[in-house]
BAVEXVEX-14223 format. One line per 3 residues: their letters; for each residue x, y, z of C-alpha. Coordinates in nm, 2 decimals. Each point is the difference from the previous one (the first is absolute). Last residue first. Layout:
% residues N
A	X/Y/Z | ...
This chain:
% residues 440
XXX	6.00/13.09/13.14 | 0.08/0.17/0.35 | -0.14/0.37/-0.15
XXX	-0.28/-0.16/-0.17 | -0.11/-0.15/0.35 | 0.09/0.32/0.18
XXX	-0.25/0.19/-0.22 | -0.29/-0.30/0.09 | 0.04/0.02/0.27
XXX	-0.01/0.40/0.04 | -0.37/-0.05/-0.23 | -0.14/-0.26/0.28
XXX	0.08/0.30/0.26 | -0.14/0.23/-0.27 | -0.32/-0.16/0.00
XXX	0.00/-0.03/0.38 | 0.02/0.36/0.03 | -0.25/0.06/-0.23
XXX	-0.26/-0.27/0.14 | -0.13/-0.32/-0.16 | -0.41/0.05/-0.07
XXX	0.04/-0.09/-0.37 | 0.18/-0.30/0.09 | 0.34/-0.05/-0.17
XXX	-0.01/-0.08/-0.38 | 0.40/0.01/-0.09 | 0.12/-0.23/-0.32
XXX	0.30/-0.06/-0.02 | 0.06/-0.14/-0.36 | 0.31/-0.23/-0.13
XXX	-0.20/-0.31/-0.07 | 0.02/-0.01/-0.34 | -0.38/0.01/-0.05
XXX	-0.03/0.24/0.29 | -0.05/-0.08/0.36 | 0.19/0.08/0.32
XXX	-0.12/0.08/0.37 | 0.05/0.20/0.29 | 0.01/-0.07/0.37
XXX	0.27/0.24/0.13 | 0.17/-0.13/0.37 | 0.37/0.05/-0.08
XXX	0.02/-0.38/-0.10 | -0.33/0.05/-0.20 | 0.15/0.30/-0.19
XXX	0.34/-0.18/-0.08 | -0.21/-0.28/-0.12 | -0.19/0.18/-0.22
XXX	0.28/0.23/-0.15 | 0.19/-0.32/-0.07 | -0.26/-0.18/-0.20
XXX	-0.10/0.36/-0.18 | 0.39/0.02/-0.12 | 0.03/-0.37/-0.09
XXX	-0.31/0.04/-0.28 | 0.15/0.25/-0.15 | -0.13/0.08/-0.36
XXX	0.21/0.11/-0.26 | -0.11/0.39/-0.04 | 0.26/0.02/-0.26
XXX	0.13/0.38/0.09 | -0.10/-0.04/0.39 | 0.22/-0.29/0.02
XXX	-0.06/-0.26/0.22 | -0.35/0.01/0.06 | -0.26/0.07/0.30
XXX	-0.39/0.09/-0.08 | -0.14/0.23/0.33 | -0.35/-0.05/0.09
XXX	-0.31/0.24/0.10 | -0.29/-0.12/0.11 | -0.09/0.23/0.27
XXX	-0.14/0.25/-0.21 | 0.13/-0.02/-0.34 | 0.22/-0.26/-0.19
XXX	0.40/0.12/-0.14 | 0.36/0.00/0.05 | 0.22/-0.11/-0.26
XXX	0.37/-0.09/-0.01 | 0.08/-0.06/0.38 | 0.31/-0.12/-0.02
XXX	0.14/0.30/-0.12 | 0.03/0.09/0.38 | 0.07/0.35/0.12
XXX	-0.23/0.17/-0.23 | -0.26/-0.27/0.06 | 0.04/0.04/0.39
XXX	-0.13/0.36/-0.04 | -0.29/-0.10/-0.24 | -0.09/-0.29/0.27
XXX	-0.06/0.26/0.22 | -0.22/0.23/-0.17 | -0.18/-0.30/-0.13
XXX	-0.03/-0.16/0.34 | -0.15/0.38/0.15 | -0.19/0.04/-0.31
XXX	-0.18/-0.31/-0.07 | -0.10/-0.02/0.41 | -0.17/0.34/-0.04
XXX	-0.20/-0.13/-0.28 | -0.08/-0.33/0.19 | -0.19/0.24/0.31
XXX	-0.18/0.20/-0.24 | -0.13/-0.32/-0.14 | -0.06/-0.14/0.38
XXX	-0.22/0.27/0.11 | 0.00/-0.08/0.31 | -0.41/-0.08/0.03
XXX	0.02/-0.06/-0.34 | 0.21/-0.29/0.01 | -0.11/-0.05/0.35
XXX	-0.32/-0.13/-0.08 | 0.09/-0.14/-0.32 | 0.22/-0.29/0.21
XXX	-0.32/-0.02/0.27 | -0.24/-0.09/-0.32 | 0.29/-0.24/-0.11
XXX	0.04/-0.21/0.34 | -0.37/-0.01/0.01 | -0.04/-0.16/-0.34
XXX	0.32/-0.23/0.13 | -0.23/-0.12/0.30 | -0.28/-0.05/-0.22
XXX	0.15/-0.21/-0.24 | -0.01/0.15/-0.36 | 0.09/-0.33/-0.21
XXX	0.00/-0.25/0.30 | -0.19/-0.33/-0.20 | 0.07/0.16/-0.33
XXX	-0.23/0.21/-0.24 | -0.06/0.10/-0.34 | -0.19/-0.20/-0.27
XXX	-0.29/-0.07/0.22 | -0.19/0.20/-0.16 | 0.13/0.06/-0.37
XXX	0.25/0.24/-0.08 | -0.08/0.31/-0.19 | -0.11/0.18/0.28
XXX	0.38/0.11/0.09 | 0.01/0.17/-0.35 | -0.31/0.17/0.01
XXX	0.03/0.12/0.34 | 0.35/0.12/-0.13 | 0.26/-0.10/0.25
XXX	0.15/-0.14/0.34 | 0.19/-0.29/0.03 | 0.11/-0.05/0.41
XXX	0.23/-0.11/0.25 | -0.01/-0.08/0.36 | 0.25/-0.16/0.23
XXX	0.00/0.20/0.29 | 0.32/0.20/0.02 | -0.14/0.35/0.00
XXX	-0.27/-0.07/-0.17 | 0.04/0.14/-0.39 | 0.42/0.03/0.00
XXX	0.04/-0.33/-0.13 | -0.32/-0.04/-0.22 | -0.12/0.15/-0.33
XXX	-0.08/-0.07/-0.31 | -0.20/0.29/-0.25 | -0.21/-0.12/-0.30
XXX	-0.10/0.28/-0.24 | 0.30/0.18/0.02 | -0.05/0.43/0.06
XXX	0.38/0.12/-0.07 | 0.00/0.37/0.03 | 0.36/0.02/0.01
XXX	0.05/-0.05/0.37 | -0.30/-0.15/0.05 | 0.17/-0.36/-0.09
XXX	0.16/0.00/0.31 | -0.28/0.02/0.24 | -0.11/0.17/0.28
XXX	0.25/0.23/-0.04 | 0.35/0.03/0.16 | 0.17/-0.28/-0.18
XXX	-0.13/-0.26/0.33 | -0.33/0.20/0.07 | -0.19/-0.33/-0.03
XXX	0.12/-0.18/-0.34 | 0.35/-0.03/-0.14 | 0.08/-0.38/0.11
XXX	-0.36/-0.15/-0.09 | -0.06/0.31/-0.27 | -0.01/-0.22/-0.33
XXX	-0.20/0.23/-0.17 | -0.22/-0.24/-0.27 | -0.10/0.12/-0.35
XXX	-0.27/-0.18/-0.11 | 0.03/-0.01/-0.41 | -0.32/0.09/-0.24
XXX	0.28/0.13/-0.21 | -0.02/0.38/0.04 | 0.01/-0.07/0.35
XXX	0.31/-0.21/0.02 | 0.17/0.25/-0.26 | -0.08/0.33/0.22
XXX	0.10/-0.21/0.34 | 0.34/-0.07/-0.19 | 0.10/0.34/-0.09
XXX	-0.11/0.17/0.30 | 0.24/-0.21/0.22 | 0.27/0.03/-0.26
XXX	-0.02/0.38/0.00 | 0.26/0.08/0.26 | 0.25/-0.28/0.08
XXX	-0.12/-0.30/0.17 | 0.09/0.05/0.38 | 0.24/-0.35/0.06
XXX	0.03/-0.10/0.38 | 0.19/-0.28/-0.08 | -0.16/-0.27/-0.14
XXX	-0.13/-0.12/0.27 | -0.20/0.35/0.04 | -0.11/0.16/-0.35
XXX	-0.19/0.29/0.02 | -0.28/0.02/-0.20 | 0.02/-0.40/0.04
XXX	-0.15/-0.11/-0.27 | -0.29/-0.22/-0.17 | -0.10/0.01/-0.36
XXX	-0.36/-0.21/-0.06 | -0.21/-0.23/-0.20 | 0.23/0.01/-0.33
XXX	-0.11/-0.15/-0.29 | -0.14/0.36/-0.22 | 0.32/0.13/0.09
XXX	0.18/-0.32/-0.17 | 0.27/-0.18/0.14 | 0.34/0.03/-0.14
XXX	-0.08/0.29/-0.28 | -0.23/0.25/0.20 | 0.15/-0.06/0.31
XXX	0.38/0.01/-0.08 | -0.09/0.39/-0.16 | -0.19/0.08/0.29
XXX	0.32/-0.11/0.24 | 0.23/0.21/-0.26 | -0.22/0.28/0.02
XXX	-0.05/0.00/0.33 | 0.40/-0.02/0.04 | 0.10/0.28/-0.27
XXX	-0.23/0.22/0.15 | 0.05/-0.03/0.39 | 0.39/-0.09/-0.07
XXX	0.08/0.35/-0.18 | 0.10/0.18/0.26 | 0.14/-0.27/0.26
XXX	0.29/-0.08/-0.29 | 0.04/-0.10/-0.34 | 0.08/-0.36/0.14
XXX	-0.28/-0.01/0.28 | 0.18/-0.07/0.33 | -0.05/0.21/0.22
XXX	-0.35/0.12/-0.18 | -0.12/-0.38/0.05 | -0.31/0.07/-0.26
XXX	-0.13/-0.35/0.02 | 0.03/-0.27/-0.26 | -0.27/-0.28/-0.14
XXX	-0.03/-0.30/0.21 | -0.30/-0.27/-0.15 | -0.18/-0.26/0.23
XXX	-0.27/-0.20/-0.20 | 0.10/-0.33/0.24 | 0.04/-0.08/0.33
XXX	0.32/-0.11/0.11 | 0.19/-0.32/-0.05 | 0.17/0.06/0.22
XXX	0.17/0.01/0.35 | 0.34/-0.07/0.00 | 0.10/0.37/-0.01
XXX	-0.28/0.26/0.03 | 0.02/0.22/0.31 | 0.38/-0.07/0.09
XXX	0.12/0.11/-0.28 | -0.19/-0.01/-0.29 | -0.11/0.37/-0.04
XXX	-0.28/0.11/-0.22 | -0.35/-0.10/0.18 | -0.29/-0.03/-0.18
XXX	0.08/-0.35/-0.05 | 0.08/-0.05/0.44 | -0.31/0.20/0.01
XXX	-0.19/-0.34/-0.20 | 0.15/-0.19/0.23 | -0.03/0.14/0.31
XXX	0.32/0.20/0.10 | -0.08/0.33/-0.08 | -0.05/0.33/-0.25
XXX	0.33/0.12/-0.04 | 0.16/0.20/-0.30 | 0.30/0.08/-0.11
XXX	-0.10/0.00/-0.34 | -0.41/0.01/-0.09 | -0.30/-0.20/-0.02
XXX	-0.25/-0.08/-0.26 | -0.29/-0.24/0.08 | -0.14/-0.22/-0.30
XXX	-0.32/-0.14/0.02 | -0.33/0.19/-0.08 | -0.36/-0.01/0.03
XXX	0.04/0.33/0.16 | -0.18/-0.01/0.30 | 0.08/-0.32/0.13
XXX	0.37/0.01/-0.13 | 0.03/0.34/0.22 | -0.19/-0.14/0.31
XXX	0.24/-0.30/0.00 | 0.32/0.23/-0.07 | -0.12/0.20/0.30
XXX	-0.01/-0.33/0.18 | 0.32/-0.09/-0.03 | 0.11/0.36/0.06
XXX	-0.15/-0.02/0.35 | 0.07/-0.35/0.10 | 0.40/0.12/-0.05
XXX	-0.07/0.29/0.21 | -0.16/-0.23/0.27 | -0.27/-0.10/0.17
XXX	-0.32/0.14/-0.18 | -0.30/0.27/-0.01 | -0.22/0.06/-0.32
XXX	-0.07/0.37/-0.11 | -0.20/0.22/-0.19 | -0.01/0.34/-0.14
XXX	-0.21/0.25/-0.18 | 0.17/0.26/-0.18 | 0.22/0.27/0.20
XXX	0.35/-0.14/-0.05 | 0.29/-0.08/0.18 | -0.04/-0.19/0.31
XXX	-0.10/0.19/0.35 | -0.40/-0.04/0.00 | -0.09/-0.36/-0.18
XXX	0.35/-0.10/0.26 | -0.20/0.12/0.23 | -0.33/-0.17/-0.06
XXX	0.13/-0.30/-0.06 | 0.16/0.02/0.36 | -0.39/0.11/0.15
XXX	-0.09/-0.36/-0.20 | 0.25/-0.19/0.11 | -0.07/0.13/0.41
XXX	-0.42/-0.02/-0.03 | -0.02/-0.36/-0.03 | -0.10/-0.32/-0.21
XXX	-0.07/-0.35/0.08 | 0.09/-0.26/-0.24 | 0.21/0.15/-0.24
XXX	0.15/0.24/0.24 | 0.13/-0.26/0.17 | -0.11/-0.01/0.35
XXX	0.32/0.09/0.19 | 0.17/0.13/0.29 | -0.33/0.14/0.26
XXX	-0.08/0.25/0.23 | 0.31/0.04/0.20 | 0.25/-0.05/-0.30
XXX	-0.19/0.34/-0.15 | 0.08/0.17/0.29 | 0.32/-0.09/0.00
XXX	0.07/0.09/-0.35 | -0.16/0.35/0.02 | 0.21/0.10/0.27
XXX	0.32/-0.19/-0.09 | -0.06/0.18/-0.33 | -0.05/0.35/0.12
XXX	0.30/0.00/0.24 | 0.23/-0.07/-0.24 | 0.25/-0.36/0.08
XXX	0.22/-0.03/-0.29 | 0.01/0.39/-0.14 | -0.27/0.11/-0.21
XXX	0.23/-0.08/-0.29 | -0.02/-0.37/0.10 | 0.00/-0.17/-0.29
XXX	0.24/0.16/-0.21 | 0.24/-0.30/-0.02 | -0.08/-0.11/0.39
XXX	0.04/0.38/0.05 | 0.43/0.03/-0.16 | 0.17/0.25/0.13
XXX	-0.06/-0.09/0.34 | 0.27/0.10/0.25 | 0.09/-0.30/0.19
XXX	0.03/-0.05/0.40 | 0.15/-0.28/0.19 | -0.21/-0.16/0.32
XXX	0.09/-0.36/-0.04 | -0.33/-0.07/-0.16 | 0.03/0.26/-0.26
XXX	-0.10/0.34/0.02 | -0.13/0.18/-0.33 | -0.03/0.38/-0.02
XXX	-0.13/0.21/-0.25 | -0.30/0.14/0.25 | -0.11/-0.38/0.07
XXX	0.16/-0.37/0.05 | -0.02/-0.24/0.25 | 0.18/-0.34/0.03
XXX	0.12/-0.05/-0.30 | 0.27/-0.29/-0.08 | 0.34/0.01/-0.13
XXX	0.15/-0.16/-0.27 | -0.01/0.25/-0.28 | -0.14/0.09/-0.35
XXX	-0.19/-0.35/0.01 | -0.07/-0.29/-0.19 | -0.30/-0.25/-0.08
XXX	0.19/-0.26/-0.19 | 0.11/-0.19/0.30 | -0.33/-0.10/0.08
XXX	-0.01/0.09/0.36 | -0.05/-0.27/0.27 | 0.38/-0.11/0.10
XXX	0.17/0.31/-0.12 | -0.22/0.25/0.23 | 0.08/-0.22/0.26
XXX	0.34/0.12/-0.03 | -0.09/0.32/-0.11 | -0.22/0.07/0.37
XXX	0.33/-0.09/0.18 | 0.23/0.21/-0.21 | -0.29/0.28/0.09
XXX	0.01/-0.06/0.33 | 0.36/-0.01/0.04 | 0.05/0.34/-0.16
XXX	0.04/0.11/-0.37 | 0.20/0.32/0.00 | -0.09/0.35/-0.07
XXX	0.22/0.22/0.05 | -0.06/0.30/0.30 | -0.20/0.24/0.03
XXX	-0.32/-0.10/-0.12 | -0.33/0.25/0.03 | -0.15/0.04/0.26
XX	-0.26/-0.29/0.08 | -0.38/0.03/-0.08
């Protein structure tokens, strides 16, 4: 791959060429962070068409943590490609979903008997994790949490907290969805200390009277929360909630599309308290980039469905099933959890210095290499600023930093470079980012 950039990065002819025609046959409602087009990517670095270089802080949104071109995936990918692109698993079978079953039965949470079913998408994933959990229950109502995001189908888009952009114009949406509160330490108001108790209990409390325990099919959540802004429940909620799903005859589902595959610095997010779901989602960072996703759970819970119950035309494509056996490859092959540790301390260790020169930055948190910054106006109030992240952003992309926002109130940067990303890059994206708050 290219060195990295040393100059600004500006969109070139090519690029203004490709967005014009771009605007003639793209829906305009699919958007983009920025107007330029990839030609290559890999190592933390994405080239455009007209040859400038960005620093990738952002891995497709935690896709490619692997980096966007590993050698294990294009390996196993092409090889694949050569024998053959698709059957359907439904109709003819074959070794690649099953050896990917196999290793998620291996690396999720849990030592009880596991299965899985292979999909497109995140958004497929959790639908059909709610469909497993209804089947096996006999149950209806599915209990989700604030800040939360779970998709853009339509029954995600109800799961899914924040209007704007994900669910506006869109309903009516799926029914027997109920929100409950999250322990968001930052701002809990008698502080991050007592948010883990005083939010489960709350969100158990809403439970039992507004819906029922003995109703609900399934809780679903993020373990860390990612569109909403990169929100670690506070200590003991996690715990909390699993203990009162399973004491209820409720399927707790981990959410782990975003937080999944060595992203926090474990396998898994939920596994940093001792969290064992009984469904687990995952996609993004599961085939390097292939799309691929998958619910994985409980033998007893994933047999619950009928035969034929599960499925879709390219649900664990052959190609993507390669894709993610290369991606694990070099997960542990370069110990990509020990790898996401170190990147948590040298941005946190850095953002902590900029923090004490810049109250904008009112709360740093995430683990691994998704870590985020949450930007407000006062430090005191904690009033949310959206303006501050918009600007941040766009100084950082002019200066050749791709990075990305998200929170509820829009005033999160949120950081997930790729897992492979080198030091001295990492810090070269971190000295952006430093004279970005310094011009703001």
């Amino acid at each position: 791959m290219p060195e990295p950039p040393d100059a600004r990065c500006r969109r070139g002819p090519k690029s203004q060429e490709l967005q014009a025609r771009r605007t003639a046959t793209v829906a305009g409602g699919v958007g983009s962070v920025l107007p330029v087009f990839t030609a290559r990517a890999g190592g933390g670095i994405i080239e455009d068409v007209d040859g400038n270089r960005l620093i990738d802080f952002g891995s497709g949104i935690a896709v490619t943590s692997v980096g966007a071109s590993a050698e294990a995936v294009v390996r196993r990918a092409s090889a694949q490609l050569a024998d053959f692109t698709h059957t359907c698993f439904m109709v003819t079978p074959y070794e690649g979903y099953v050896e990917v079953c196999e290793a998620l039965a291996e690396l999720t949470p849990g030592d009880h008997a596991k299965k899985s079913a292979l999909f497109n998408s995140g958004a497929e994933a959790v639908e059909n994790a709610v469909k497993v959990a209804r089947s096996y229950t006999g149950r209806q109502a599915v209990v989700v949490f604030d800040h939360g995001y779970h998709g853009r189908t339509n029954l995600t888009m109800a799961l899914t907290a924040k209007n704007m952009p994900y669910k506006h114009g869109f309903g009516p949406f799926a029914p027997e969805v109920y929100r409950v509160p999250v322990a968001y330490g930052y701002r809990w108001p008698t502080g991050a200390e007592n948010a883990g108790a005083e939010a489960s209990a709350q969100a158990i409390d809403m439970i039992r009277k507004q819906v029922g325990a003995e109703n609900v099919a399934a809780i679903i959540i993020e373990p860390v929360l990612g569109e909403g802004g990169f929100i670690e429940p506070a200590k003991g909620f996690l715990p909390a909630i699993a203990d009162f799903a399973r004491d209820n005859g409720i399927v707790f589902v981990a959410d782990e599309i975003q937080s999944g595959f060595c992203r926090t610095g474990q396998w898994f997010a939920c596994e940093d308290e001792g969290v064992v779901p009984d469904l687990i989602t995952t996609a993004k960072g599961i085939a390097g980039g292939l799309p691929l996703a998958a619910v994985t759970g409980r033998a007893e819970i994933m047999d619950a469905v009928h035969s034929g119950g599960l499925g879709g035309t390219y649900g664990g494509n052959p190609v993507a099933c390669a894709g993610a056996l290369g991606a694990i490859e070099t997960m542990k092959e370069l110990d990509l959890n020990g790898r996401a540790r170190r990147i948590e301390e040298v941005m946190k260790g850095r953002l902590a210095t900029m923090q004490e020169k810049y109250p904008v930055i009112g709360d740093i948190r995430g683990r691994g290499a998704m870590v985020a910054i949450e930007l407000v106006k006062d430090p005191a109030s904690k009033e949310p600023n959206p303006e501050a992240a918009g600007a941040l952003a766009k100084a950082c992309h002019a200066e050749g930093l791709l990075v990305l926002t998200c929170g509820t109130y829009g005033n999160v940067l949120r950081f997930l470079p790729p897992l492979v990303i080198g030091e001295d890059l990492l810090n070269e994206g971190l000295d952006i980012l430093e004279q970005a708050f310094a011009g703001i």
